[in-house]
N, C-alpha and C positions, 0 to 999 in steps of 0.2 A: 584470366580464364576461369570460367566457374564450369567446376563437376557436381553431381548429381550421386548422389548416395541412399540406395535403396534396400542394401540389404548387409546382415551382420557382418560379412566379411568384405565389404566394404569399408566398415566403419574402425573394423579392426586395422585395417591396413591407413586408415587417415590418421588415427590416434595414434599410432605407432611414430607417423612421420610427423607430426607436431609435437609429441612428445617432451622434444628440449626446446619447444619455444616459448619467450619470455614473455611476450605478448600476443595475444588474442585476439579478436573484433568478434563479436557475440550477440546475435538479438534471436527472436524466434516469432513465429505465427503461430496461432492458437484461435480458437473460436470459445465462448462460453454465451451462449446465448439462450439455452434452452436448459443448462446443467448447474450444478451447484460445482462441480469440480471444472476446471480448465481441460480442454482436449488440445495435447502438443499437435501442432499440425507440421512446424519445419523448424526446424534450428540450421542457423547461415552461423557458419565460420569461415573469416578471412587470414590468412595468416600475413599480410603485407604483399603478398603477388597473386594469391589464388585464394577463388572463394570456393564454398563447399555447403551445397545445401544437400540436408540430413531430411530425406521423410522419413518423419520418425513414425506414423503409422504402422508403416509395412518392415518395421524392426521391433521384435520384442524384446530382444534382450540389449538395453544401452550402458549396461556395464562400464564398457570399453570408454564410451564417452564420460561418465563417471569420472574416471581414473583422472582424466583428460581437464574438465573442466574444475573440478577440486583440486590440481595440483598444487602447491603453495607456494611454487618457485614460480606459476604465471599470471603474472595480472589479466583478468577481463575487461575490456573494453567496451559499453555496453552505453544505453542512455535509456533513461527514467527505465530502470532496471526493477523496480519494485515485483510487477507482474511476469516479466520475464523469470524471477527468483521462482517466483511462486508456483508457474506453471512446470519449472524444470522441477521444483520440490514434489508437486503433487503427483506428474504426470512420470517423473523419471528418476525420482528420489537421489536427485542431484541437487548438491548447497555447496555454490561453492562460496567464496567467504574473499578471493584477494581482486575487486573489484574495481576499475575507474569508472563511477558514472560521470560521463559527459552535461548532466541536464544539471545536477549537483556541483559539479563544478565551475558548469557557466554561473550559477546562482552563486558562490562563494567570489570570484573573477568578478564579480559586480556586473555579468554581460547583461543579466536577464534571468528573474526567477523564473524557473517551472517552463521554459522555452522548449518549443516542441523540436526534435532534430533537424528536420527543412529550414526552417527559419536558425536556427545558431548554426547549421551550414553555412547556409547563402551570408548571414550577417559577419562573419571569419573566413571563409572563403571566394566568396559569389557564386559555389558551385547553388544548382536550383536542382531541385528533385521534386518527379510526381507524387504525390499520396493519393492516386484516384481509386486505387484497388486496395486503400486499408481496409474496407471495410467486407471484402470478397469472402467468398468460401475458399478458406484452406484448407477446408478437409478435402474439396476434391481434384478430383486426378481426372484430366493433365490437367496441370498447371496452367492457362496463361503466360502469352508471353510477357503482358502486362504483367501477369505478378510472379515471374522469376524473376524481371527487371525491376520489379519494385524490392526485392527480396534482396538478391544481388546490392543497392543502391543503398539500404538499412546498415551494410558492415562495410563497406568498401571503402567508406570515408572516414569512418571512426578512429583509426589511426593518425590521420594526421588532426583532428580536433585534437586528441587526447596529445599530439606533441606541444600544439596552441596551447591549452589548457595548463597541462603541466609545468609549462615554462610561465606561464601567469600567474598559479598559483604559489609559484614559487617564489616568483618577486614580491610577491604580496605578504610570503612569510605566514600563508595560510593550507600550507600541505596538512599538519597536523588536526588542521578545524576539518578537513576533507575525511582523515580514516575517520573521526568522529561521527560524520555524516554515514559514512560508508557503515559504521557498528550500527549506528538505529536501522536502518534500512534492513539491512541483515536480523538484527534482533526483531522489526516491527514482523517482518515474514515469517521466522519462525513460531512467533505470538499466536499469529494467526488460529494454528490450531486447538489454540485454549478455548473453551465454549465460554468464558467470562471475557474475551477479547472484545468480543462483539456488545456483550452484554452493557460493558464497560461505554461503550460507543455510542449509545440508546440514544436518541436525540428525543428529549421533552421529558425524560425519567425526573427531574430533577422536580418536576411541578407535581407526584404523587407521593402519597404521604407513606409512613413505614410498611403496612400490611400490605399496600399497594404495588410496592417496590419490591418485597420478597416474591410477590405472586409475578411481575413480571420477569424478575431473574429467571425464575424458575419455569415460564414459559417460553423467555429466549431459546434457555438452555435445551428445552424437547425441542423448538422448532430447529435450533440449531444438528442437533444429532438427528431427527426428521430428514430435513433435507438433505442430509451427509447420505444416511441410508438409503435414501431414494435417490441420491443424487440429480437434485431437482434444488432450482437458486430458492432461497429464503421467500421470495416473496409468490412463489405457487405456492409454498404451505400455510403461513399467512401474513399479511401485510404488516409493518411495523405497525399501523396505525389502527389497524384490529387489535394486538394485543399490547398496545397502550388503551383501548377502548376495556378489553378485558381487566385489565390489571384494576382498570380507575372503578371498574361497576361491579368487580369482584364475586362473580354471577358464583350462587349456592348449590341449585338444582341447574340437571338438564335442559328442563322448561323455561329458565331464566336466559340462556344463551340466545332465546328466538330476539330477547327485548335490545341486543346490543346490536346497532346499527351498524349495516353493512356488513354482515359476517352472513355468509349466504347456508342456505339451508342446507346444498351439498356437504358443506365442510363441519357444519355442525351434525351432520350424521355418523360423518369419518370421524372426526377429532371430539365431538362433543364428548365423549365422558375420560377421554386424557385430560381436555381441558380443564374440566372440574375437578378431576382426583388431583391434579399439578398443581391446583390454587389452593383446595384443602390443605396439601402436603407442606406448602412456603407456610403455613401457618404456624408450622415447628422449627423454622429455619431460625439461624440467626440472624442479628437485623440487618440491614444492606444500610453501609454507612455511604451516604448521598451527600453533594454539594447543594443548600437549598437554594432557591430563588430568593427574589429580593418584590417585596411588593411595590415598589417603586423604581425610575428613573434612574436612581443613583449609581448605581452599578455603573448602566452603559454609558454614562454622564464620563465615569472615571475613564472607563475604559477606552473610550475615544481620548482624553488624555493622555492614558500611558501610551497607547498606540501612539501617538504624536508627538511622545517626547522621545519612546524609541525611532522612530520615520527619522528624527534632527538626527540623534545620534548617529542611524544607520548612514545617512545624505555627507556628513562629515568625516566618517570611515568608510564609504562607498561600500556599502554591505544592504543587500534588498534588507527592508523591515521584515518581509515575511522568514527572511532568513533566523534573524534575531529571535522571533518569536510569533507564534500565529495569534488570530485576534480569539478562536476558540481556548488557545492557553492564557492569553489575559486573560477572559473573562470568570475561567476558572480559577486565577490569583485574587481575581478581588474579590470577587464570590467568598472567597473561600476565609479572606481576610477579612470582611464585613461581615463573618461571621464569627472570627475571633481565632480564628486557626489557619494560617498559610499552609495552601497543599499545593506542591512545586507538579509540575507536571514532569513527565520522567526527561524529558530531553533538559530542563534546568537541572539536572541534577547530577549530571556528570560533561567531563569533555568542558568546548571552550568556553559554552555558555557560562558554567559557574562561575570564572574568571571575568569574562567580558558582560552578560546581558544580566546577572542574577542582580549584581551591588546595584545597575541601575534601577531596576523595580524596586527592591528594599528598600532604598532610599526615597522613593514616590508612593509606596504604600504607607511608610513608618507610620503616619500619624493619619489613617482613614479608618483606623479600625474603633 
């Protein structure tokens, strides 16, 4: 039976009665299409008989729910949880921290790395479910019957995966590789609202030389609190690829702005002189310690091998390769060892990895550098 929860003393009275329960089933709706921050549209809780979808709109105060989803006594049951974390962080200053994801544990289970919930359904149960209304407005009201039954259909199964799962993981002798999985997720979210999280992420920084790299830290960093304050996504204030354009031409004057392609005249009216005071100002910064590129081949030459030697390993221990290790953290191992310094990426640095994926690289790098 699913109820419908609209208002505070509703939610008081649901949290109350789950209170002593040990387990959960948890996902939510949300829209970010036009914002930089997440809008909670609905949180579905299943308790094993009943489900209970929360508008969270038309409640201001989720306190209650707080209490409820942070308790330490209950697990969540949730899948590819990352975003779900994120929008109860921003939208309801909710973290809870004792989690099973489902998507994470099919990947550890050997089912299937990064499996969307429908498919690791149907593939452990044959149940089949529609996903024709993910992509709907949840912010409006009424609902659809399509998308309270799509909503509904998100938690109601989640229980008995998490029985499948946990009984697999266990045979495997891999529960402890799972809370490991379960702390980065948890830490990668909290991260988030570091303005050097994203900075860090910069995809192409690595091909700009020192001046260049302070000047786009230091441009991240405004667009980043830009778009926070206006709440408006990163890329209405300006495009990665504008201020990799900025950083690399390191424009002096206001008049210098018109010469850098594609940056339109609007935005250089708004932003042009933050622009320039932000690129003078990384001039005093200290230096932004970068992984360089490599002028040649060699790198990805390597890196397709260590990927391949992890792929055997992983096919032998029935563990996805991408679980082991992604090809973005190779290639900042060899990088970083072609250039005469190993920089582990944070997931090799603690948990099973160090144990199981770290002595294999070591031993494949020892003699590249």
């Amino acid at each position: 039976m699913v109820f419908w929860i609209e208002n505070y003393n509703g939610l008081v009275n649901l949290t109350q009665r789950l209170a002593s329960k040990k387990i959960l089933c948890l996902d939510t709706e949300f829209m970010r299409s036009n914002t930089f921050y997440p809008k909670l549209a609905l949180i579905q809780i299943y308790n094993g008989g009943h489900c209970w979808l929360i508008d969270a709109p038309s409640i201001d105060d989720l306190t209650p729910l707080k209490r409820l989803l942070e308790n330490p006594e209950c697990t969540l049951v949730m899948h590819a949880c990352a975003e779900d974390l994120e929008v109860l962080r921003y939208s309801a200053h909710i973290s809870p921290n004792k989690i099973f994801d489902t998507q994470i544990a099919a990947g550890l289970a050997n089912i299937s790395y990064s499996i969307s919930y429908a498919s690791l359904l149907e593939s452990l149960t044959d149940i089949r479910v529609t996903k024709s209304v993910t992509r709907s407005n949840w912010l409006a009201r009424p609902l659809s019957e399509e998308q309270l039954k799509y909503a509904e259909d998100d938690v109601v199964y989640l229980e008995r995966l998490y029985e499948i799962l946990s009984n697999k993981l266990s045979l495997l002798g891999r529960c402890s590789w799972f809370q490991d999985e379960i702390s980065i997720v948890i830490d990668n979210v909290a991260a988030r609202e570091s303005l050097e999280f994203y900075f860090e992420r910069f995809k192409g920084k690595h091909r700009l030389g020192a001046l260049s790299l302070n000047a786009l830290r230091r441009l991240s960093y405004w667009r980043e609190k830009t778009a926070r304050l206006n709440d408006k996504p990163r890329k209405h204030i300006l495009s990665d690829t504008i201020l990799l354009k900025l950083a690399a031409n390191l424009p002096q004057m206001h008049s210098d702005l018109f010469s850098i392609k594609d940056l339109r005249a609007k935005d250089i009216r708004i932003f042009g002189k933050t622009i320039i005071s932000e690129i003078q100002k990384s001039y005093g910064d200290q230096e932004v310690t970068v992984i360089p590129s490599l002028p040649n081949n060699s790198a990805n030459t390597i890196v397709k091998k260590l990927y391949q030697c992890l792929t055997n390993f992983g096919e032998s221990r029935e563990i996805p390769v991408e679980i082991l290790a992604s090809k973005k953290e190779l290639e900042v191992i060899v990088r970083s060892a072609l250039s005469g310094n190993v920089c582990w990426p944070p997931r090799l640095l603690k948990g099973w990895r160090v144990e199981i994926v770290k002595p294999i690289i070591l031993e494949f790098i020892s003699d590249i550098g």
